[in-house]
C-alpha positions as CSV (number, residue, x, y, z in Angstrom):
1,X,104.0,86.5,302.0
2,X,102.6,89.1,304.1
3,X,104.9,88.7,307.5
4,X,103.9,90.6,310.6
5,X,107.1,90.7,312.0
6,X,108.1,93.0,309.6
7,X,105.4,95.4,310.4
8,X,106.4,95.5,313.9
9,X,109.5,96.4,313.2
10,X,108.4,99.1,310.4
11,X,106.4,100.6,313.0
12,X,109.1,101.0,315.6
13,X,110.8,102.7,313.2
14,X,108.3,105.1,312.3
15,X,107.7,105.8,315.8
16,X,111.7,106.5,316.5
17,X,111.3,108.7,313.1
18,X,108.7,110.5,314.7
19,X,110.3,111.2,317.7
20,X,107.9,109.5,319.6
21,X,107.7,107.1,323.0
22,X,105.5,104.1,323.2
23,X,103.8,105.8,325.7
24,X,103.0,108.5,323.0
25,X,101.8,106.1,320.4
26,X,99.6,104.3,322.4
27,X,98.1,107.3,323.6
28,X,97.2,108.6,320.0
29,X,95.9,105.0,319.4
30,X,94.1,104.9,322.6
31,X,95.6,101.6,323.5
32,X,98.3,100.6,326.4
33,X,102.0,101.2,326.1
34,X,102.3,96.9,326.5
35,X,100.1,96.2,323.0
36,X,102.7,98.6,321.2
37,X,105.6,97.0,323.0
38,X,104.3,93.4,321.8
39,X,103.3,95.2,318.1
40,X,106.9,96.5,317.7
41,X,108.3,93.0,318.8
42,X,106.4,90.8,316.7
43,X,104.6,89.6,319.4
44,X,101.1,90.1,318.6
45,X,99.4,92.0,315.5
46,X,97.1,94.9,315.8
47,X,93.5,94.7,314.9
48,X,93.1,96.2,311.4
49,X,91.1,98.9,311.5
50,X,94.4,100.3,313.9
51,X,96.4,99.8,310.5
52,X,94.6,102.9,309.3
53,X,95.0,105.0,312.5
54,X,98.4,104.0,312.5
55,X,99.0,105.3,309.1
56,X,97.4,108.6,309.8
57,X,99.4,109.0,312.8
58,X,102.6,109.0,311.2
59,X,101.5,110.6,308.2
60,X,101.9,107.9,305.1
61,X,99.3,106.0,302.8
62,X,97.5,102.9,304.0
63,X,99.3,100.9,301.6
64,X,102.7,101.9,302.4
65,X,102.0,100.9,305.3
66,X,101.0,97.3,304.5
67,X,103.9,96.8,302.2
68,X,105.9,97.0,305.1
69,X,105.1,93.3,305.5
70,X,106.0,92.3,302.0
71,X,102.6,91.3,301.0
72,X,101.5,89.5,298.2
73,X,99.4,91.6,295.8
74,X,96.4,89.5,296.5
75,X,97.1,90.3,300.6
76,X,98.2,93.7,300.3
77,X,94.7,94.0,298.3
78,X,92.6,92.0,301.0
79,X,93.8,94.1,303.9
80,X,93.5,97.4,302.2
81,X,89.6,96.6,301.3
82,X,89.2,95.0,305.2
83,X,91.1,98.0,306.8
84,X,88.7,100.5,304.4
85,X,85.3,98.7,305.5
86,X,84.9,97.9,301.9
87,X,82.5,94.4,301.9
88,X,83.6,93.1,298.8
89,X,86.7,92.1,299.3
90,X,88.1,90.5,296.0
91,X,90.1,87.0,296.6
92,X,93.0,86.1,293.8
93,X,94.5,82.9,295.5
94,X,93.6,80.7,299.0
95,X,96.7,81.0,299.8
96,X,96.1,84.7,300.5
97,X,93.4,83.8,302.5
98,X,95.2,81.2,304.3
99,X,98.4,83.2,305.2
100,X,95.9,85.8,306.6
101,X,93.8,83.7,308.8
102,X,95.4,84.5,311.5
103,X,94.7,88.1,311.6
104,X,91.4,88.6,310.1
105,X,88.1,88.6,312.3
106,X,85.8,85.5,311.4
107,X,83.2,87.5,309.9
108,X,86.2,89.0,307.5
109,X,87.2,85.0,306.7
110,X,83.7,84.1,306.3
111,X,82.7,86.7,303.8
112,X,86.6,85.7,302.1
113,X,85.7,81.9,302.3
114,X,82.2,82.3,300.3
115,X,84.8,83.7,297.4
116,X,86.6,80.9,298.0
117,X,83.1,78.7,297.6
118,X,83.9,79.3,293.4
119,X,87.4,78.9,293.1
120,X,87.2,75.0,294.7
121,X,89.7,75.0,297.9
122,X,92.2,72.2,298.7
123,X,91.5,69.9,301.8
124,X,94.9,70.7,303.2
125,X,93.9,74.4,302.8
126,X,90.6,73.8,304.6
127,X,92.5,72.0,307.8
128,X,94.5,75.5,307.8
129,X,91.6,77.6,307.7
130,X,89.6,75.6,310.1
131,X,91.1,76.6,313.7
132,X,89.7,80.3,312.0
133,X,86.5,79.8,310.7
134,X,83.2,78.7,311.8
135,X,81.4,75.6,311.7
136,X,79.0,76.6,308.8
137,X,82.0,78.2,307.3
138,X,84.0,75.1,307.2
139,X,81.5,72.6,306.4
140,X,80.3,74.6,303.6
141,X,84.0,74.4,301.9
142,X,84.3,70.7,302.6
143,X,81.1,70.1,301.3
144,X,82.6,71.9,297.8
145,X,86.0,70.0,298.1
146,X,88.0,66.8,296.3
147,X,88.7,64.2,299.3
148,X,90.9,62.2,296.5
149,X,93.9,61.4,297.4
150,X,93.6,62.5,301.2
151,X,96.0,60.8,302.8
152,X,95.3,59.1,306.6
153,X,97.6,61.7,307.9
154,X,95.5,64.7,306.5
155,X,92.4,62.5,307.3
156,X,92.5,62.0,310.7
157,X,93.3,66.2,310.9
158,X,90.2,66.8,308.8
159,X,87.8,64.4,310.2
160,X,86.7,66.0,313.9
161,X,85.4,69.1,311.4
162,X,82.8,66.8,308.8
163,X,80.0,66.8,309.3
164,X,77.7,63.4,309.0
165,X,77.2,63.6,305.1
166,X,80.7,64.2,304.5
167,X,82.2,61.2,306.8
168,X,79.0,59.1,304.5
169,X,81.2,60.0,301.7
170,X,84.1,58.8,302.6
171,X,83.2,56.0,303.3
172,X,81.6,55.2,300.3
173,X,84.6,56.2,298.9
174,X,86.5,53.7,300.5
175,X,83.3,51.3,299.3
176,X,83.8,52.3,295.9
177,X,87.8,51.8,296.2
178,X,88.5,55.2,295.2
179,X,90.4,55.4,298.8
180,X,92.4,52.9,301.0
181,X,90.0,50.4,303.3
182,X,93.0,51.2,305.5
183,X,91.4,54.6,306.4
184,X,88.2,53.1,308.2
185,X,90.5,52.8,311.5
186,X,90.8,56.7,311.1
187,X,87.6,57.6,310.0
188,X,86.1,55.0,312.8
189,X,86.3,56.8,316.2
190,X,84.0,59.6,314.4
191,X,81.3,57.7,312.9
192,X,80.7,54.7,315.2
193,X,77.3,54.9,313.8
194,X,79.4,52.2,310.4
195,X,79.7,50.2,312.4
196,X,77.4,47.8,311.0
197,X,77.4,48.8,308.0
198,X,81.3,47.9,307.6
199,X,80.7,44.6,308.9
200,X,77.7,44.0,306.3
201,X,80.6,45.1,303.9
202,X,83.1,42.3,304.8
203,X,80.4,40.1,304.5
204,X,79.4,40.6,301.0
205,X,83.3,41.0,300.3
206,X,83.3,44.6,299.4
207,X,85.6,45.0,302.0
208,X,88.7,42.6,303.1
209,X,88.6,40.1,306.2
210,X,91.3,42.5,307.7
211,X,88.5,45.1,308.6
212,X,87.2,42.9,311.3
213,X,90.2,43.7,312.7
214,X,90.3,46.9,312.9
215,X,86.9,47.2,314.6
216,X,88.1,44.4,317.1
217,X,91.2,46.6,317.6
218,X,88.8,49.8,318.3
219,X,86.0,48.1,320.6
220,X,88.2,45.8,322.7
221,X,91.5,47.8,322.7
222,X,93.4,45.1,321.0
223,X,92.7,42.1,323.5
224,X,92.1,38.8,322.4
């Protein structure tokens, strides 16, 4: 897993091999003494396209670079196609794309998640991804995605990014018994707009009496 820490501390070295201040370094790079001191600490993680200036300022391939950070094959290949401009950027696992996140621009993740649209992603995978992709981005995935067997826990994490149709499907889901009735107090506070429909459910017995709890629970707080 590619680590960034490791980088940092690669590039230190290279710099101290080079006989070189921070001062120096960030003056090649045209950036401030500070980003290289958080770069070489770990700190923070320099935009990509610096991976290649970096590499040409102390002399060694692109790659070697990147392996610094013990990449996986399928990393060390996404950031060598990003840090090259190259637009097709080829995507062997999520979990490359997922350990990554964190250091690739949206666009870059947007491009990698429409890869990801033919491989079928996980839920939990999608939650990770979220915080770095857009909207369209991560409705798009959920939209292509298994909800069985999401737990509430994973639920209630994925639930703020559906979208209308997707929250429709889980609770037909639930309808159908394919997941727990239990989840309706999760999925509840972001689709109000059940309400009725869950009660109309109780009422023909699709769903249990204990339901009408839950919704007294959410509109009333609990009171009696």
């Amino acid at each position: 897993m590619f680590d960034t820490r490791k980088i940092g501390k690669a590039l230190s070295t290279l710099r101290k091999r080079a006989d070189m201040t921070q001062d120096e370094v960030a003056d090649k790079l045209n950036l401030s003494r500070q980003a290289i001191s958080k770069y070489e600490r770990g700190e923070s993680f320099p935009d990509i396209s610096v991976l290649v200036k970096i590499a040409e300022l102390f002399g060694i391939a692109l790659d070697e670079l990147i392996g610094y950070g013990d990449p996986t094959k399928g990393e060390s290949r996404i950031l060598q196609s990003v840090a090259s401009g190259d637009a097709d950027v080829s995507v062997d696992s999520v979990s490359d794309v997922v350990n990554l996140a964190p250091i690739l621009k949206p666009s870059v993740l947007e491009k990698l998640s429409r890869k990801l649209d033919k491989q079928g992603v996980d839920i939990s995978d999608i939650v990770n991804l979220a915080e770095y992709l857009n909207d369209e981005s991560v409705e798009r995935l959920i939209d292509g995605a298994s909800l069985d067997g999401v737990s509430d826990e994973l639920l209630e994490r994925i639930i703020p990014l559906l979208n209308s149709k997707s929250k429709e499907s889980i609770f037909a889901k639930i309808l159908d018994g394919e997941m727990d009735w239990r989840l309706i107090e999760t999925l509840l506070p972001y689709a109000e707009y059940l309400e009725t429909q869950i009660e109309a459910a109780v009422v023909a017995g699709v769903l249990p009496y204990e339901v009408l709890g839950i919704l007294h629970d959410y509109n009333y707080g609990g009171s009696v």
